[in-house]
Structure formats: structure tokens, C-alpha cells
N, C-alpha and C positions, 0 to 999 in steps of 0.2 A: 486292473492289477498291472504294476507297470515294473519292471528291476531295471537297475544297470550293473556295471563292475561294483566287484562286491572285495571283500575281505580277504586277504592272503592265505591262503591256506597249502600250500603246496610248495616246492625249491621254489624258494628266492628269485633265482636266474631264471627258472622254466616259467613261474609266474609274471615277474618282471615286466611290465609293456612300456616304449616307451610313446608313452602320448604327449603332441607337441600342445602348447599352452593354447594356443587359439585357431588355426586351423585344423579344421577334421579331415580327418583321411577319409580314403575311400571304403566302405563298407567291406566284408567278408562274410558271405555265406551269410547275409541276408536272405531269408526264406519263409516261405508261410511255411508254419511247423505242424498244426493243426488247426482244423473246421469243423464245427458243428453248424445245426441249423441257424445258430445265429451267433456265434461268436469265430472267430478265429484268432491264432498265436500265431505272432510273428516273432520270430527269433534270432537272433546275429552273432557271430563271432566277435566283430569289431567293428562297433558304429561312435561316432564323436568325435571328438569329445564336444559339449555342449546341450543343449536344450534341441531335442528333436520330435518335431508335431508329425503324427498319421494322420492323413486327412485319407478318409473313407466317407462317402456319399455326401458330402459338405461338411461331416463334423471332422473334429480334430481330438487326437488323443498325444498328451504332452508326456516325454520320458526325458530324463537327467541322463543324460550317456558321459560316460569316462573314459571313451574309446575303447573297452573290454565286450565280453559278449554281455547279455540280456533277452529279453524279452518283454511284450508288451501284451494285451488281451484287446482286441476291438470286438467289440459288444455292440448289443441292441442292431442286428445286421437279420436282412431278411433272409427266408429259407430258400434254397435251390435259385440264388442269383447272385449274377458276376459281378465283383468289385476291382477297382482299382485302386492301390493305394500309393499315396505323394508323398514325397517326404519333405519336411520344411522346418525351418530355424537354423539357429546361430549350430548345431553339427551336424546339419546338411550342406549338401551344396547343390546345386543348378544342372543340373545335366545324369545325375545319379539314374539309374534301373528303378523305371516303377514298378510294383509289383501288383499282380493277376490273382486274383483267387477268385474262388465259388464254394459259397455255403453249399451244405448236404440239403438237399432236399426234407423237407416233412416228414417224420415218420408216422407211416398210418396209425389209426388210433389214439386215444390220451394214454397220457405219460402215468406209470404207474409206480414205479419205483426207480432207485437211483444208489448203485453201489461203485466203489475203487477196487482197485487191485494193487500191489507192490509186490514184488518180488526179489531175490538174490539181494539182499541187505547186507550182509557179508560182516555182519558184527563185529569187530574183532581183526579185520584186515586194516593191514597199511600201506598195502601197496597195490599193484595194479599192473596187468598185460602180461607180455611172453615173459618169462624168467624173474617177475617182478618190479622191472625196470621203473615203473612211472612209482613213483616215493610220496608219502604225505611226511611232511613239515613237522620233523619230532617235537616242535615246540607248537603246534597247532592247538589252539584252545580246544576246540572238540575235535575227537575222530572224523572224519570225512564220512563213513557208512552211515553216523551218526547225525551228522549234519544233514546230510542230502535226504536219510529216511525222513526225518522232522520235517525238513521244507514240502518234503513229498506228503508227508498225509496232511500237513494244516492246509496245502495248497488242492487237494482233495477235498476234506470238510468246507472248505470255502466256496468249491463247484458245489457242492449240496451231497454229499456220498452220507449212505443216510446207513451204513455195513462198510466193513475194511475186509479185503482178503487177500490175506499174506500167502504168496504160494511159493514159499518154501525156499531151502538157504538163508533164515534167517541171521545163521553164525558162519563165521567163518571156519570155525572147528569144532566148536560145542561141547568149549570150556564152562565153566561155572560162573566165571567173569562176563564171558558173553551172553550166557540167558540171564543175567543181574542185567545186564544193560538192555535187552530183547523185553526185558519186565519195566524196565522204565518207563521206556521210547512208547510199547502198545497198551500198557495200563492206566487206569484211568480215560481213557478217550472216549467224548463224548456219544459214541456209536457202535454196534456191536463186533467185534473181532473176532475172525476166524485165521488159523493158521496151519498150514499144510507145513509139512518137513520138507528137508529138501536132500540132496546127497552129500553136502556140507555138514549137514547139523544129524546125519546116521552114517559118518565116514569113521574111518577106520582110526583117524585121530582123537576122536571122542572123547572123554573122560569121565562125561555125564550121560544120561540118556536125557534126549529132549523130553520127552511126554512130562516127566517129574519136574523136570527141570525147571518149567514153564510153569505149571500146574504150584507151583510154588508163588507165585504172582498172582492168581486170580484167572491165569488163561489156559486156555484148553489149546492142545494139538493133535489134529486128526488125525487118528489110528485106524487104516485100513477106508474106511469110506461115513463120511457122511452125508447128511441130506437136510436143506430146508426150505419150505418152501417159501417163497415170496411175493409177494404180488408180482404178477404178469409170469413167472417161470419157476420152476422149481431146479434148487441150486443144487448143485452135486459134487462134491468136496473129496477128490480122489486121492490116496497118498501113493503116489509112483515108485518112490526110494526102494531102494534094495539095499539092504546094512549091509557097509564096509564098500560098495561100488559104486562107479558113478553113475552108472548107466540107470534105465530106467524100466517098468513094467507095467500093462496094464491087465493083465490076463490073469492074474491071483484075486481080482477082483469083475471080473467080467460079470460074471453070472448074476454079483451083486448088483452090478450098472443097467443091467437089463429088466430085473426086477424092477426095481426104482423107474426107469424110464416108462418102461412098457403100462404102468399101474397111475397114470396121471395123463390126464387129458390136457397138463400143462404143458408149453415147450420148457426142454431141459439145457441148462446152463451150467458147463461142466468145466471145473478150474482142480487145474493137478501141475505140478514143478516139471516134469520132462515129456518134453514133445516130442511127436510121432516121429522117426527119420520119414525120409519121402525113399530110399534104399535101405537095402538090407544091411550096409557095414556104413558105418558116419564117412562121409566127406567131407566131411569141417566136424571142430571140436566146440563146445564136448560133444561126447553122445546120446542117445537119448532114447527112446523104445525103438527097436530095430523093426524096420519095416512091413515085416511077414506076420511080426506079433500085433503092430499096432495097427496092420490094413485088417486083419482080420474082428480085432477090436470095434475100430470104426465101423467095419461092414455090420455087426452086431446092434452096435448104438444105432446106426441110420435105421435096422431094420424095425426095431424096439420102436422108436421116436424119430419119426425121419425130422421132426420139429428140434433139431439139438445144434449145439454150441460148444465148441471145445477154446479153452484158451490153456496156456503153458509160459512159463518162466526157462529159465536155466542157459539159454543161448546168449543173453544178454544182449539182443537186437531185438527190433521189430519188422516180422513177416505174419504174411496172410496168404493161404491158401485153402482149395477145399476139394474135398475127399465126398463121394456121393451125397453131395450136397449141402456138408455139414461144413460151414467156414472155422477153419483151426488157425488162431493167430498166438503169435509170442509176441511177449512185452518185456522190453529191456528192463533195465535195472535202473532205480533211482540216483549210483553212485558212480556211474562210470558215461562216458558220451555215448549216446546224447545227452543220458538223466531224466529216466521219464514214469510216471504212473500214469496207469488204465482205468477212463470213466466207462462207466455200462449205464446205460439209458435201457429199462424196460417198459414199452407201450403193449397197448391192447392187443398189434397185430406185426411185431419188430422188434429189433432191439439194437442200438448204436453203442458201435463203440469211439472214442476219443484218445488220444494216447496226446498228452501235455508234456514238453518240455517242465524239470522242475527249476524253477523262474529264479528265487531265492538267490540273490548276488553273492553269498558266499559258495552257495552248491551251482552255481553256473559257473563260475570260476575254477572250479574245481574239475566240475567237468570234460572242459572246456582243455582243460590239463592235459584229461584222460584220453585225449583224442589223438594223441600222437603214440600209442601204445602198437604193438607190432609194426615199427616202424611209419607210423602212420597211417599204417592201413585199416587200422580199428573205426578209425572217423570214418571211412568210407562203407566199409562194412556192416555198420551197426545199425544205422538210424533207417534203412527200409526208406517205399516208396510213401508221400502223402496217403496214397489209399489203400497202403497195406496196415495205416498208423488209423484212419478214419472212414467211416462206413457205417450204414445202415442194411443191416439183414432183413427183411421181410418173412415172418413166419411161415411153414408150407399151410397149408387151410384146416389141418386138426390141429396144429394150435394155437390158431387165430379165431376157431370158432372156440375152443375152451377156453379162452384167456376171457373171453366175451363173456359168455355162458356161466361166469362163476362172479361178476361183476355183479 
């Protein structure tokens, strides 16, 4: 899978680059984006212009660059070993930063199942950052939320995501207009969709309620908690929202998470729109379950199934951390920089996450836009470390022997 600079979609001036006819400039924020066991994303600001080969282990992988940003996929790469890659052609040049990476190791056991994730889609926005500042292009053929979600799940189903789970923010306000457009974009798709609410789509602007709203298209939106199980894990579908706030809750539903966890000799795989604070009052925006509520939470879930997994939306970055054992990562958003959707890889004894750049030369361009939001500080802030984006969790041994055991 290969992009380069894509389609205008933002101001004029802000998108504007200019690139010189035959020499290439020097790269920007070239970086490996993400690794699995045998592939890695390599992603760039501004590489070209011209025809530029990735040589990896002797082969070569050919991208068109327009000196905009992109991405590329090198595949067929072995597990848990270090590569080097070269860059060559007419928009390279001779002296350029090679680049270091190393695949993820193996994860134990065979691969069982294979789902995504997307979140804060923001249906219905045109703009972006502190006050609004960063603008999408009135005369833009599609909305940008709309653009970037689309690249994000085809480029999903293309990894092999065999489930979609939307967690939440679908709209930007949760008009009538924006679940007509939330029914387009997730209906019809060739794989099962589940979608959590978020504090966008039960805020106080409302005018619809989401459940109807949706449920009007053929799709369901989780009400208070569901559950299903799937090969290797059993999924657990929490709705955090609080009508009219933005903040978040896990505790109106605990007792529910404990049942569920504690009743399966599966590990539990738990996706809900607002994540835990790491304190009791936010130190960055937004906020999200306040810490007293969501450690005690956690401490519950570990105790129920210490074999558990929490993931969250809403921050619109990518972080990983972990709380008695249980790794709790966010995954940004498909519409704003970086631009990303979350693969889940479930094995016998583990389970990997991926977190992809979404590649599509119109929504990398866009992106790409979004990076200069809070003064610039948003590009810096967002995108998390390579292994807070990419990792392998190893099950504790109750649910490594039941994921076995039920084979």
C-alpha cells in the first residue's frame, strides 16, 4: 500500500506547498509510524518530489512522492528482527537519514481473530483545534470527518478487520444530518459494526437522541453495556457518556463489568469513549473518568479477570499505560494528526495492538493540515511514542489456559 500528496482539501495558502520541478528537498519527519510482526509504516511530512524506492532486506518498495506527506507499508518482514531502511531514486538523494526499525516479536499462540477500532469521527465538524482555527475548504468535495473516516475503515478491511468498533463521538453534535451521514459511511460494510456513544453525540447540543437515531439505518448503539464473545477474548462494550457532560463514568456500570468478566474463563477486551485520568482533576483537556472513580474501577476489573484490556477514545492521541496489570491505551482519531485507526490481533496466549497512520492522500493531507492546531503544539502532543502506538500483551495464565481449552 503505497500514498503520496493527495487532493486539496483545506485553505488554499495552508495547504499550498511549494515543490521544486526536479530536485527534492530534504525529508520531514520521516519516521517508522508503526510495526507488527511483519510489516511496518513508514510515514513522512515531505518527501520528493519524484519516484522513491524503500529498500528493506534487498527488496525495494516504489512510492510517487509530490513532496507532500504519505506513507508507504513494507511487508513480508520477519518477526522480532532489525531492519534498515535506504532510500533511493530520482526524490531521494545520497546522504539522507537511514532509517532503524524492529518488528514486534511473535505473539504466542495462533492468530484467532482480527478486529479495528475508530473513534471521535466528529461527523458534522469543519473545523479543528483551540478556538477553531484550523478551517476545512467550504468548497471541499467531501467533509474531511467524512473523508478520513472512509480511508480509515477501507484501509482497516484491507489489514483483514473481520468487526469495526466505533467508540464513540461519532457526530459532532447529533443532529439529524449527522446520523444520516454516520448511516451512510457504517452501513452496509462488509463486517459486523458495533458503536459506542460518545459525549459529542449525548451533549447538550443534541436535537436527536443517538440510539433512534442510528437504529434508523440498520445499526445498533450501545446502551449502558454490552457483551460478545469472540474468538480468543470476550468483548465488552462499555458506554461511559453522561447526558449533557463531557466528562466520563465507569461506576453506573461496574457491578455489570464484574459479572461479565469474572463468569468467562476468556481474557476480557474492553473498549468505552473516555479514559481513566491518571489524577483526580484533568491536567490536559478534555476530561475523562476522574481518578478515584476510575482506579477503583480498574482495581475491580483486575480483580474479576486480572486477564483484561482496556482501550478509550476521546483524548484524540495515542497513549499506553498500565494500572495493576491491565494495559489502557487511547487511539486518536481518524480526522485530525496524526489520523489513525487501531488493529487488535487476538492469539491463543496475547493480543497485539497496531495503531496505522490513515495513508489515503486526500486524508493525509489533511491531516497533515491539522498539525499545526494549538499553535503547533497539537503535532507534538498527539501522535505518542512508537510503543505506546504498537505492542504485544501476553495473557496472565487463566487466560491463556482458557483461550486453549475452548479450541
Amino acid at each position: 500500500m503505497t500514498y503520496g500528496f493527495g487532493a486539496r482539501v483545506g485553505p488554499p495558502a495552508a495547504l499550498a506547498m511549494t515543490v521544486h520541478p526536479t530536485r527534492p528537498r530534504r525529508p520531514q519527519r520521516l519516521e517508522v509510524f508503526a510495526v507488527e510482526d511483519t510489516t511496518a509504516q513508514i510515514a513522512w511530512s515531505r518527501l520528493g518530489p519524484g519516484r522513491v524506492e524503500f529498500e528493506i532486506d534487498g527488496r525495494r518498495h516504489a512510492v510517487e512522492t509530490n513532496g507532500g506527506p504519505g506513507a508507504v507499508i513494507l511487508d513480508d518482514l520477519k518477526p522480532g528482527t532489525d531492519y534498515e531502511v535506504v532510500l533511493h531514486g530520482a526524490g531521494a538523494r545520497r546522504g539522507w537519514p537511514r532509517l532503524s526499525l524492529r518488528t514486534l516479536a511473535d505473539a504466542p499462540g495462533r492468530e484467532l481473530f482480527r478486529f479495528a477500532t475508530i473513534s471521535d469521527l466528529h461527523l458534522g465538524a469543519t473545523r479543528f483545534g483551540l478556538f477553531g482555527l484550523v478551517r476545512e475548504d467550504p468548497g471541499a468535495a467531501t467533509p474531511h470527518p467524512v473523508m478520513c473516516a472512509r480511508a480509515a475503515i477501507n484501509e482497516a478491511l484491507e489489514w483483514g478487520a473481520e468487526l469495526l468498533i466505533v467508540k464513540g463521538d461519532v457526530t459532532t453534535e447529533s443532529f439529524p444530518e449527522h446520523w444520516e451521514t454516520a448511516g451512510e459511511l457504517l452501513g452496509g460494510l462488509p463486517v459486523p459494526v458495533e458503536v459506542l456513544p460518545g459525549n459529542h453525540d449525548r451533549g447538550r447540543k443534541r436535537t436527536v437522541e443517538p440510539q433512534p437515531a442510528l437504529a434508523r439505518h440498520g445499526l445498533r448503539l450501545v446502551h449502558g453495556l454490552q457483551v460478545l464473545d469472540l474468538p480468543g477474548a470476550r468483548l465488552v462494550l462499555l458506554d461511559s457518556t453522561v447526558p449533557n457532560w463531557g466528562y466520563g463514568r465507569y461506576n453506573h456500570l461496574a457491578d455489570d463489568v464484574v459479572r461479565v468478566a469474572s463468569r468467562t474463563d476468556k481474557p476480557v477486551f474492553l473498549a468505552t469513549h473516555h479514559y481513566p485520568q491518571p489524577l483526580p482533576v484533568p491536567h490536559f483537556w478534555p476530561p475523562g473518568v476522574p481518578s478515584l472513580a476510575a482506579n477503583r474501577f480498574i482495581r475491580r476489573l483486575a480483580e474479576a479477570n486480572p486477564a483484561s484490556f482496556m482501550t478509550a477514545g476521546h483524548t484524540h492521541r495515542n497513549r499506553l499505560r498500565h494500572k495493576l496489570g491491565i494495559p489502557i491505551s487511547e487511539v486518536g482519531s481518524p480526522k485530525d494528526y496524526p489520523g489513525v485507526w487501531g488493529g487488535y490481533v487476538l492469539y491463543e496466549d496475547a493480543v497485539r495492538q497496531v495503531v496505522r497512520r490513515v495513508a489515503a492522500p486526500e486524508a493525509i493531507a489533511w491531516t497533515e493540515y491539522t498539525k499545526r492546531a494549538v499553535a503547533g503544539a497539537w503535532g507534538l502532543w498527539a501522535p505518542g511514542h512508537l510503543g505506546h502506538r504498537c505492542f504485544v500483551h501476553a495473557w496472565p495464565a487463566r487466560g491463556r489456559r482458557a483461550v486453549r481449552g475452548v479450541l
